[in-house]
N, CA, C and O atoms as CSV, one atom per row, in Angstrom:
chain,resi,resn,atom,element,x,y,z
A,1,UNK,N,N,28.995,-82.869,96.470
A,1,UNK,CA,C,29.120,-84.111,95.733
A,1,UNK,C,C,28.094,-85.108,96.266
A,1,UNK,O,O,27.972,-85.120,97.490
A,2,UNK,N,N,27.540,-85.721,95.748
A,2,UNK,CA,C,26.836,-86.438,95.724
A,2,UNK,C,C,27.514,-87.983,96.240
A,2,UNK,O,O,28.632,-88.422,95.972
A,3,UNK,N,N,26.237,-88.734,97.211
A,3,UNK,CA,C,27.595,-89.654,98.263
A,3,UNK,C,C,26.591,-90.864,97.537
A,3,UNK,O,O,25.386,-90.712,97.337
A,4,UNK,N,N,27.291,-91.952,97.233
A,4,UNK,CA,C,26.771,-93.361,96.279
A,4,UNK,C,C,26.361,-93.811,97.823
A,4,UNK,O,O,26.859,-93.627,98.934
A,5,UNK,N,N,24.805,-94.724,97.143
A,5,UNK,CA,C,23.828,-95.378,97.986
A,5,UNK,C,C,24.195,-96.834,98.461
A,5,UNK,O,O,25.339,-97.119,98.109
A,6,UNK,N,N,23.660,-97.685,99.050
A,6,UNK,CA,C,24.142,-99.110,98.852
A,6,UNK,C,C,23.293,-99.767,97.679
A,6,UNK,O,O,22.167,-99.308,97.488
A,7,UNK,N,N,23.735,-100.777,96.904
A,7,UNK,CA,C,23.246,-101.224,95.874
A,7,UNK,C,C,21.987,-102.301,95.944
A,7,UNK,O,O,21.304,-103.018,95.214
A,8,UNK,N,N,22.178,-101.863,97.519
A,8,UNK,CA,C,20.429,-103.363,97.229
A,8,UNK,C,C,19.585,-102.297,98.170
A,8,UNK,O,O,18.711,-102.806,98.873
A,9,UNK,N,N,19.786,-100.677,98.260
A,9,UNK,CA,C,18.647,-99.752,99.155
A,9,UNK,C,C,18.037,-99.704,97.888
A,9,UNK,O,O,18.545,-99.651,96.768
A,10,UNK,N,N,16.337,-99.744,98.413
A,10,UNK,CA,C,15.494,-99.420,97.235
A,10,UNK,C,C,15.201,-97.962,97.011
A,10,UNK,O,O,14.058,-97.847,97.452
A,11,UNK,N,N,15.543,-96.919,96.625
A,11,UNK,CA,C,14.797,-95.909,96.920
A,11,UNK,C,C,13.899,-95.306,95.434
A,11,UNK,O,O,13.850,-95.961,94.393
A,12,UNK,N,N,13.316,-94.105,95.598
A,12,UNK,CA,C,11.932,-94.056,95.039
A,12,UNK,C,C,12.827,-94.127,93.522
A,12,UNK,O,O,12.406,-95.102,92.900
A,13,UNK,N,N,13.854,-93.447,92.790
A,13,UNK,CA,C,14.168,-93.490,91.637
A,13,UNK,C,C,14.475,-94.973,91.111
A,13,UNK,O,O,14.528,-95.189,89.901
A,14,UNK,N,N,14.671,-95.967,92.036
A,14,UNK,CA,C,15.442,-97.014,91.563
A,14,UNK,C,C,13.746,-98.047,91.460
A,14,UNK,O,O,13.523,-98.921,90.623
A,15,UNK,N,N,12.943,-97.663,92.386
A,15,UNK,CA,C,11.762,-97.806,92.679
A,15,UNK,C,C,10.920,-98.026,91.272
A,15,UNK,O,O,10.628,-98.998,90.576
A,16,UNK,N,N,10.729,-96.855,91.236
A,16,UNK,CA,C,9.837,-96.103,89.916
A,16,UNK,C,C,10.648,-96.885,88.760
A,16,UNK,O,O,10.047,-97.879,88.354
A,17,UNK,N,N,11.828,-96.645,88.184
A,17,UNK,CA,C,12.497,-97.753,87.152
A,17,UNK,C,C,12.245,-98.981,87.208
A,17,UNK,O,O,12.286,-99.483,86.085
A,18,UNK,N,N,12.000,-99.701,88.020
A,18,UNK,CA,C,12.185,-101.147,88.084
A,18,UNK,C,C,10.883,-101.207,87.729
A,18,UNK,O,O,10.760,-101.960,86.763
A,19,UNK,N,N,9.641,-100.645,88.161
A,19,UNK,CA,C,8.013,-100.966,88.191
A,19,UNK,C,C,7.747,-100.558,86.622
A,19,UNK,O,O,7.008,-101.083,85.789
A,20,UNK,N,N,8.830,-99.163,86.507
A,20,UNK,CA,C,8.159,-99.282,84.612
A,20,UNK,C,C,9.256,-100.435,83.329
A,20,UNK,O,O,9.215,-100.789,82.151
A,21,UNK,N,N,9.969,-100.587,84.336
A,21,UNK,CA,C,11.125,-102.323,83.191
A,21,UNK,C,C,9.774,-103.235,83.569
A,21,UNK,O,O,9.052,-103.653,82.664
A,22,UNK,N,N,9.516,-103.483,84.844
A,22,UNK,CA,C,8.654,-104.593,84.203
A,22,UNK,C,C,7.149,-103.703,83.301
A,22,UNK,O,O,7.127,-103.820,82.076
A,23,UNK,N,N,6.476,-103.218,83.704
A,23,UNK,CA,C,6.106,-102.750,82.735
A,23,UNK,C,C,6.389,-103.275,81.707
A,23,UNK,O,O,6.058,-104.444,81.513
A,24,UNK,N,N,7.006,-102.630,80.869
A,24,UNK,CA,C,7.792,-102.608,79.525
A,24,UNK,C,C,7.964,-103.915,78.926
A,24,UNK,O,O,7.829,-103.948,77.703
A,25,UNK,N,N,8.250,-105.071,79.561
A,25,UNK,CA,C,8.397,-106.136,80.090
A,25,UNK,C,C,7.379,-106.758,79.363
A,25,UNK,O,O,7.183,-107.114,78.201
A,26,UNK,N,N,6.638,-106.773,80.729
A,26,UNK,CA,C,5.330,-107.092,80.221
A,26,UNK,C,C,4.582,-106.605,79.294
A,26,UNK,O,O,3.600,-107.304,79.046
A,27,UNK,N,N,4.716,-105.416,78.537
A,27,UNK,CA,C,3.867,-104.910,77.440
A,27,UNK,C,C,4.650,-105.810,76.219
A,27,UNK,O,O,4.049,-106.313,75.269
A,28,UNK,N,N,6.249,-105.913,76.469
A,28,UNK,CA,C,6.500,-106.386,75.172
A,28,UNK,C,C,6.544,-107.955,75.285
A,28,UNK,O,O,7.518,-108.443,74.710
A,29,UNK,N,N,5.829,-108.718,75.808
A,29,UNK,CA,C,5.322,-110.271,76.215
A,29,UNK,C,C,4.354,-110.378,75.837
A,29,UNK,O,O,4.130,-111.462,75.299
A,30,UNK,N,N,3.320,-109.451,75.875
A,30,UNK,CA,C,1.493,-108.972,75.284
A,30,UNK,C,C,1.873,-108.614,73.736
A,30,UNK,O,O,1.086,-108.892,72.831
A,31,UNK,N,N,2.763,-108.165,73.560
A,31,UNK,CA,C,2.910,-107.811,72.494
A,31,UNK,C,C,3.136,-109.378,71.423
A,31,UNK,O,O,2.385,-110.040,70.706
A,32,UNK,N,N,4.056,-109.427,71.674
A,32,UNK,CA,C,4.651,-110.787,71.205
A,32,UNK,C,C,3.331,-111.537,70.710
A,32,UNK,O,O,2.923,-111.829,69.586
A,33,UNK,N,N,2.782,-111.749,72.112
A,33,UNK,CA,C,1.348,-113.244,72.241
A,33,UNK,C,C,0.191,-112.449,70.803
A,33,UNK,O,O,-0.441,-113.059,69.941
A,34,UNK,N,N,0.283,-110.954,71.034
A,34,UNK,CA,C,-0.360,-110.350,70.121
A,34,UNK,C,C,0.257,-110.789,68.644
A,34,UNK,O,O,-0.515,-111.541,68.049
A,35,UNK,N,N,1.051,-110.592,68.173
A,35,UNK,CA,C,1.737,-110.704,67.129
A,35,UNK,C,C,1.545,-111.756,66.836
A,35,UNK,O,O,0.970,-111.712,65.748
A,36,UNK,N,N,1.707,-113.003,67.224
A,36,UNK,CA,C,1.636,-114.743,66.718
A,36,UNK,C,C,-0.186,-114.745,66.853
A,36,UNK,O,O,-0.833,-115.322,65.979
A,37,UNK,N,N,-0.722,-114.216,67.738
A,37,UNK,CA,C,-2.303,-114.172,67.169
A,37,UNK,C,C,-2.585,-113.658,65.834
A,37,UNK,O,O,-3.338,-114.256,65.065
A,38,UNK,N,N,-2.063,-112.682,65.569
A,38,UNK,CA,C,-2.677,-111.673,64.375
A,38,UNK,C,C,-1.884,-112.358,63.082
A,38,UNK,O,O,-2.308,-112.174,61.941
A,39,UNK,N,N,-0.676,-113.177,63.351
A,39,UNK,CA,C,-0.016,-114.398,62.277
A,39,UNK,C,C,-0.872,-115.358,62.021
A,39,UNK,O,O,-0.826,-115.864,60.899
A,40,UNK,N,N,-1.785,-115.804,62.925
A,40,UNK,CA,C,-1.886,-117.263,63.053
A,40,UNK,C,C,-3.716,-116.764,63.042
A,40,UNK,O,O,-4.445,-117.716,63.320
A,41,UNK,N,N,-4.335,-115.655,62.807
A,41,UNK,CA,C,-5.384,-115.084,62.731
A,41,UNK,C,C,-6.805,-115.826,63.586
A,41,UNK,O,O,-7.928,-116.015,63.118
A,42,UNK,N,N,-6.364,-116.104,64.781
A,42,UNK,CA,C,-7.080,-116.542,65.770
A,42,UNK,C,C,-8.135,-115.352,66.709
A,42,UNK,O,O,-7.651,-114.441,67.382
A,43,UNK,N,N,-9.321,-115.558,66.597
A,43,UNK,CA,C,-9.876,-114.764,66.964
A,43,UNK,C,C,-9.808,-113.029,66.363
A,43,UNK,O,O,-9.796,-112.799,65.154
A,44,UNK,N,N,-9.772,-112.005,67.323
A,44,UNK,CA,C,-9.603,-110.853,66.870
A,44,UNK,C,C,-8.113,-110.412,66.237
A,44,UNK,O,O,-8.001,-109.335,65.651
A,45,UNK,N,N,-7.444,-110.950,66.332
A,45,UNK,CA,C,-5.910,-110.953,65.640
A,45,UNK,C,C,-5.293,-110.155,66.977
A,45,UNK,O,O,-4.435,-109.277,66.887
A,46,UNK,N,N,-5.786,-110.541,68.021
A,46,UNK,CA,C,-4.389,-109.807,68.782
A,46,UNK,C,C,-4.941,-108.057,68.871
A,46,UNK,O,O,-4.179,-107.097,68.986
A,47,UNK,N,N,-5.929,-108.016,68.814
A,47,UNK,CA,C,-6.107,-106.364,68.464
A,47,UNK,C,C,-5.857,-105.765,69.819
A,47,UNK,O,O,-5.070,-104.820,69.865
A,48,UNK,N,N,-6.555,-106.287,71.196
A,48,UNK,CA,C,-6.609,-106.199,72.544
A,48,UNK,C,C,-5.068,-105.858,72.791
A,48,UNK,O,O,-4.531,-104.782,73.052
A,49,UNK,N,N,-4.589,-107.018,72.637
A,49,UNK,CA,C,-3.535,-106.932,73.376
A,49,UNK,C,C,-2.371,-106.307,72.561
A,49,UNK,O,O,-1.241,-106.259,73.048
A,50,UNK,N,N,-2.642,-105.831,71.328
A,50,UNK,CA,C,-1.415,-104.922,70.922
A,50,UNK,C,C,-1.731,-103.132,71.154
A,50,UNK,O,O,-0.992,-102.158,71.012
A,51,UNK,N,N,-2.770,-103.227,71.452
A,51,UNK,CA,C,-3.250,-101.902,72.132
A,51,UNK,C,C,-2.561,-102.412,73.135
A,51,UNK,O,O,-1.420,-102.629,72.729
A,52,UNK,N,N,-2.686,-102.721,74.278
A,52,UNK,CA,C,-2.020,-103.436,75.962
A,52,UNK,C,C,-0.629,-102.867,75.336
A,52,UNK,O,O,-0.254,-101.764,75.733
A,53,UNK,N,N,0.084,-103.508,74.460
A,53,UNK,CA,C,1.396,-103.585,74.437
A,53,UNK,C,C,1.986,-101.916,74.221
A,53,UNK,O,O,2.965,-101.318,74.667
A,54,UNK,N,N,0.867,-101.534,73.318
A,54,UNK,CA,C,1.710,-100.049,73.148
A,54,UNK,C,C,1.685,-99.004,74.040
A,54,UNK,O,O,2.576,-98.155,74.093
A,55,UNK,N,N,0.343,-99.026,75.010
A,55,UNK,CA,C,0.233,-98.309,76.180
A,55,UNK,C,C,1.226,-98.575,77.089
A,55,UNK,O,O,1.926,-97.674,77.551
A,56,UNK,N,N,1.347,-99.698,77.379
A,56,UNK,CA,C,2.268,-100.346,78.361
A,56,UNK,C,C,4.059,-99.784,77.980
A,56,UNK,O,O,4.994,-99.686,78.775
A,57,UNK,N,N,4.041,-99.574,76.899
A,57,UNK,CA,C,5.067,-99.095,76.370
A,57,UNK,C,C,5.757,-97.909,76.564
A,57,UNK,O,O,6.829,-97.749,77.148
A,58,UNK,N,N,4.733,-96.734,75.784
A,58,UNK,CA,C,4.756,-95.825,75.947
A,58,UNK,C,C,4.400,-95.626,77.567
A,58,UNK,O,O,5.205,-94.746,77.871
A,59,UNK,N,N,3.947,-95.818,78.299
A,59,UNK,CA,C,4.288,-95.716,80.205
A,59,UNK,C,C,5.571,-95.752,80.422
A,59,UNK,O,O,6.158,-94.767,80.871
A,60,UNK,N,N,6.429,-97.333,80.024
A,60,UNK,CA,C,7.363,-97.558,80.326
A,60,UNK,C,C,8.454,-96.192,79.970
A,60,UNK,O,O,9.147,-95.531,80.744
A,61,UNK,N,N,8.309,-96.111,78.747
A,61,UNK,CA,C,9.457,-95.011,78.456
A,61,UNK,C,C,9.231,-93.775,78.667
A,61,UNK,O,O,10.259,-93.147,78.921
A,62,UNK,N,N,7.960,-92.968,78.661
A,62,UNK,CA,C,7.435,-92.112,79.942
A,62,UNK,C,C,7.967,-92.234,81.018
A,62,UNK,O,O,8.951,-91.501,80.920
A,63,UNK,N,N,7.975,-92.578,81.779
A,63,UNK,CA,C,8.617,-93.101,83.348
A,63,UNK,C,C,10.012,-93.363,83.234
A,63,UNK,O,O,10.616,-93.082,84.269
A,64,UNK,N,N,10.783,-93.849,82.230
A,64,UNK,CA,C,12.026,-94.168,82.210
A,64,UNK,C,C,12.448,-92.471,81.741
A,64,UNK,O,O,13.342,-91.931,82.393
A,65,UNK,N,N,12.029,-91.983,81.038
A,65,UNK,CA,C,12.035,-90.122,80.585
A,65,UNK,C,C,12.310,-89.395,82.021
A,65,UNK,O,O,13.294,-88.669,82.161
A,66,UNK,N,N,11.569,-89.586,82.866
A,66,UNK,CA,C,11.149,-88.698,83.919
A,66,UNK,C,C,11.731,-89.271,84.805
A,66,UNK,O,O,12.003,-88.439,85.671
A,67,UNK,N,N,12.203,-90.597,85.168
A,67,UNK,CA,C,13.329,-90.873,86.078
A,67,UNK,C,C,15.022,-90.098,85.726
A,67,UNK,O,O,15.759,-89.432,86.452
A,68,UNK,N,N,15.171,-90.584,84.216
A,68,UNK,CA,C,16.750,-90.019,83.829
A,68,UNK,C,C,16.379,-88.143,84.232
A,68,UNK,O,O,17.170,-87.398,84.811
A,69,UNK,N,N,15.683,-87.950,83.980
A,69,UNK,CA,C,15.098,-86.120,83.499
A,69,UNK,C,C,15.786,-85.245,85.472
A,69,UNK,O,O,16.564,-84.322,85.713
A,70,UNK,N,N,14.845,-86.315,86.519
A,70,UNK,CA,C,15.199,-85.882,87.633
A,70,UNK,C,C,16.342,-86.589,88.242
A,70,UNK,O,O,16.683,-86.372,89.405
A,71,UNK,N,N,16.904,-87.384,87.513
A,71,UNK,CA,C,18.515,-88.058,88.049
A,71,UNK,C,C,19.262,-86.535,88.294
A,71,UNK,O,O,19.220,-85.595,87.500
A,72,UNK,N,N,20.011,-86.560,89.722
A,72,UNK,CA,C,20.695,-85.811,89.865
A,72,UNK,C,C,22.133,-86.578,89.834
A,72,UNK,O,O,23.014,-85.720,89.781
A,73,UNK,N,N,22.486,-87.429,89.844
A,73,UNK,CA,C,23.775,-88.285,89.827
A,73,UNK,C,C,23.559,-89.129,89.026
A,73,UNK,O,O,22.486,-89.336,88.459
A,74,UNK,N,N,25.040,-89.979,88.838
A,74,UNK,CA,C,25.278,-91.120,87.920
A,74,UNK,C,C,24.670,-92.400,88.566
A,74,UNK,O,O,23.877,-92.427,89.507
A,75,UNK,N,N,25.261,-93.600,87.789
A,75,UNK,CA,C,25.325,-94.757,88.433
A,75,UNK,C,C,25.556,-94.565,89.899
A,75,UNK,O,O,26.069,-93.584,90.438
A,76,UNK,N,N,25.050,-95.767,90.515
A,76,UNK,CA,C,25.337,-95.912,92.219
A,76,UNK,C,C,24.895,-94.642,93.077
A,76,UNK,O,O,25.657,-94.387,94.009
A,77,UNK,N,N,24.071,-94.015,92.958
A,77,UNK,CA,C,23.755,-93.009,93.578
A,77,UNK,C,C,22.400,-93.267,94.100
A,77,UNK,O,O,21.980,-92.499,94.966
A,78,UNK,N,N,21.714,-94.166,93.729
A,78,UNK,CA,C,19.925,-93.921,93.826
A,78,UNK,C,C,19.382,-93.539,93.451
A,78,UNK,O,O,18.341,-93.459,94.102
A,79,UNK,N,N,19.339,-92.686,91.703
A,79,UNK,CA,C,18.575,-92.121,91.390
A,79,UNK,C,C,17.635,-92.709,90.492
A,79,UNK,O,O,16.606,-92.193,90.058
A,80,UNK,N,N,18.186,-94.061,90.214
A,80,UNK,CA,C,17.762,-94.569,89.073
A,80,UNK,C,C,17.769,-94.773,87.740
A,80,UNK,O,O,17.022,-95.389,86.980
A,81,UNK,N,N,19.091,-93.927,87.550
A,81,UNK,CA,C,19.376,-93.379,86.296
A,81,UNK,C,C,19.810,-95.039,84.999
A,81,UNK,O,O,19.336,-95.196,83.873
A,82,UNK,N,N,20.547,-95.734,85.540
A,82,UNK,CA,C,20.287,-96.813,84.591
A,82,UNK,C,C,19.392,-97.917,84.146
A,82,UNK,O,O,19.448,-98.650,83.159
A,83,UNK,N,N,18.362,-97.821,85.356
A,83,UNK,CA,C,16.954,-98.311,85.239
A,83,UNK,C,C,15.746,-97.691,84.375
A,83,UNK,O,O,14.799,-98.287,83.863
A,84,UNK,N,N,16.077,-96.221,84.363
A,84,UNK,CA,C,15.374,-95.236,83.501
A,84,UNK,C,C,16.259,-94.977,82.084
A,84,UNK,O,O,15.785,-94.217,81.240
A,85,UNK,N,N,17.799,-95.757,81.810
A,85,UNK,CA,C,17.907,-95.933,80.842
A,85,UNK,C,C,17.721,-96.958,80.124
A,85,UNK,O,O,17.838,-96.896,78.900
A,86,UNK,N,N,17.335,-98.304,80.893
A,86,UNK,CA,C,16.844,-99.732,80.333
A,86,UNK,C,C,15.552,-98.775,79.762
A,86,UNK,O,O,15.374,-98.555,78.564
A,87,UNK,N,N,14.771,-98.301,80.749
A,87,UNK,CA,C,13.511,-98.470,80.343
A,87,UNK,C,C,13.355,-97.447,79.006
A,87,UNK,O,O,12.315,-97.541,78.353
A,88,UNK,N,N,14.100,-96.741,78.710
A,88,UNK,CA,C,14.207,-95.716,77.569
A,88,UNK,C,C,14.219,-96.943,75.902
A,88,UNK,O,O,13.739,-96.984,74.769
A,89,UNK,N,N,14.862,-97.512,76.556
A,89,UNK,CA,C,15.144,-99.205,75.713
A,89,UNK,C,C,13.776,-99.996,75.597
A,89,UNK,O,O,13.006,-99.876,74.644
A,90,UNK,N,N,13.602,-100.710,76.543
A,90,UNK,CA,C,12.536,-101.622,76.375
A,90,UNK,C,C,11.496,-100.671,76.442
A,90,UNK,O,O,12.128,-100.276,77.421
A,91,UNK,N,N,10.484,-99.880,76.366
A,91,UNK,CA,C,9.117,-98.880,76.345
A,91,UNK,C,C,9.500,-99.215,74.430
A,91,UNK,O,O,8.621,-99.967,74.010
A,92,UNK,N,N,10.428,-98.884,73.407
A,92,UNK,CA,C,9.962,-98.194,72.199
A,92,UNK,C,C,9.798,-99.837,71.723
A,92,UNK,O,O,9.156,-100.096,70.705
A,93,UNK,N,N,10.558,-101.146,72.708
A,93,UNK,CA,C,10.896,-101.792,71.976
A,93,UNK,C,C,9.031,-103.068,72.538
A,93,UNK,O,O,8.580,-104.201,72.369
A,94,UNK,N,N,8.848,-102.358,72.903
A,94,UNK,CA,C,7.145,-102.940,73.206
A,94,UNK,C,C,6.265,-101.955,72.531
A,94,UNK,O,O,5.259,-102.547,72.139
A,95,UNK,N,N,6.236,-100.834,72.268
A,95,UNK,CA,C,5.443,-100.001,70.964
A,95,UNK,C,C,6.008,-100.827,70.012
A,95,UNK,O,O,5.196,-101.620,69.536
A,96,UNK,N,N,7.046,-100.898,69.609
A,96,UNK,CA,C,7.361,-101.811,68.161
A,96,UNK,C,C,6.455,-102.675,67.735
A,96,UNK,O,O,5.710,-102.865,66.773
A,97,UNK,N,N,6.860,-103.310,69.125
A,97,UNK,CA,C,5.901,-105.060,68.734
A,97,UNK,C,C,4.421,-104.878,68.674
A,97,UNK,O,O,3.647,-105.526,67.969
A,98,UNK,N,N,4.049,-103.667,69.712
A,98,UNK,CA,C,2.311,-103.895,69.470
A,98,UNK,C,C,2.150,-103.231,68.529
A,98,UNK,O,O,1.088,-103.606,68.033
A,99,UNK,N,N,2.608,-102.362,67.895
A,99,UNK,CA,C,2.500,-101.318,66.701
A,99,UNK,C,C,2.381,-102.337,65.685
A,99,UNK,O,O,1.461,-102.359,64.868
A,100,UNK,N,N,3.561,-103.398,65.756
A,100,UNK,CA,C,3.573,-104.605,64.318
A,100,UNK,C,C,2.301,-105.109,64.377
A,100,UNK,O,O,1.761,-105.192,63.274
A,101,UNK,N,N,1.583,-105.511,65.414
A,101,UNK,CA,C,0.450,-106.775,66.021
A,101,UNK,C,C,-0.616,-105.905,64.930
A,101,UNK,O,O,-1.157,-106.166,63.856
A,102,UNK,N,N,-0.577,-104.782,65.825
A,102,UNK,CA,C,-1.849,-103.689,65.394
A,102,UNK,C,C,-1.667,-103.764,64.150
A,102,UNK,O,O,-2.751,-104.262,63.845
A,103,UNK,N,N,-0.867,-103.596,62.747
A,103,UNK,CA,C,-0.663,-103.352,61.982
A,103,UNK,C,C,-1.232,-104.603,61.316
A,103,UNK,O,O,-1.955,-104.530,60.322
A,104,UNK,N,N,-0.873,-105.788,61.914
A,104,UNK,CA,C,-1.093,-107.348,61.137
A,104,UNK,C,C,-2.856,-107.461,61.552
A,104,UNK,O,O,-3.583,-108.050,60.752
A,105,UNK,N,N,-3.402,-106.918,62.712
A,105,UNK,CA,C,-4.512,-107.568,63.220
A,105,UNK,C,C,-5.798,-106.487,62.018
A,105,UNK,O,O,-5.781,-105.332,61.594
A,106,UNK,N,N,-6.529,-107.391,61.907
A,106,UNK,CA,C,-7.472,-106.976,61.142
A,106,UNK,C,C,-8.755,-106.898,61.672
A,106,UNK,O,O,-9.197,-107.756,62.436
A,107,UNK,N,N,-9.459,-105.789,61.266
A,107,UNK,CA,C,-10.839,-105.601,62.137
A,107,UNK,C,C,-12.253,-106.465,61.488
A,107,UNK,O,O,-12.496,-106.383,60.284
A,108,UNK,N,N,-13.101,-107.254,62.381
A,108,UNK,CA,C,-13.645,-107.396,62.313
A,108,UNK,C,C,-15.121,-107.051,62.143
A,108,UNK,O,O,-15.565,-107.096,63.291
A,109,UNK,N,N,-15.983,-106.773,61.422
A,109,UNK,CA,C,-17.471,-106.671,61.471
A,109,UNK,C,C,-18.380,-106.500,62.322
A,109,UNK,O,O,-19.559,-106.471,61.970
């Protein structure tokens, strides 16, 4: 059986989750700033940074994949397993937004 960790030890699963939430985080914040550019058609429409947002994304939920994938335990264990299920969450939900940006931003000449 598997023996629960203390809740503020960092270890590498809880590690690796937290670095791809922000990630994710941050892609879907780039995303966003992307999106009200490519509304408000300032400059390149956000094209930069809704590329940023979807890479950043797809990492996040990559990494949140491969944390749950090698979870050997539940909650409270250290593996990371509900940090790699946020991030299963926020990764599609920052492709969304840069996917929208990309979609609104229009190429220039």
């Amino acid at each position: 059986m598997v023996q629960p960790i203390g809740a503020y030890t960092l270890t590498s699963g809880r590690f690796w989750s937290a670095a791809a939430a922000l990630l994710g985080l941050a892609g879907a914040v780039i995303g966003g700033l992307a999106l009200a550019r490519s509304a408000g058609r300032i400059g390149n429409g956000g094209r930069r940074g809704a590329i940023v947002a979807l890479a950043a994304g797809l990492a996040c939920a990559v990494i949140g994949g491969l944390v749950v994938a090698a979870a050997e335990g539940g909650p409270g264990t250290g593996y990371g397993i509900v940090g790699g299920y946020v991030d299963l969450v926020i990764g599609p939900i920052a492709m969304v937004v840069g996917g929208l940006a990309l979609a609104r931003s229009r190429r220039t000449a």
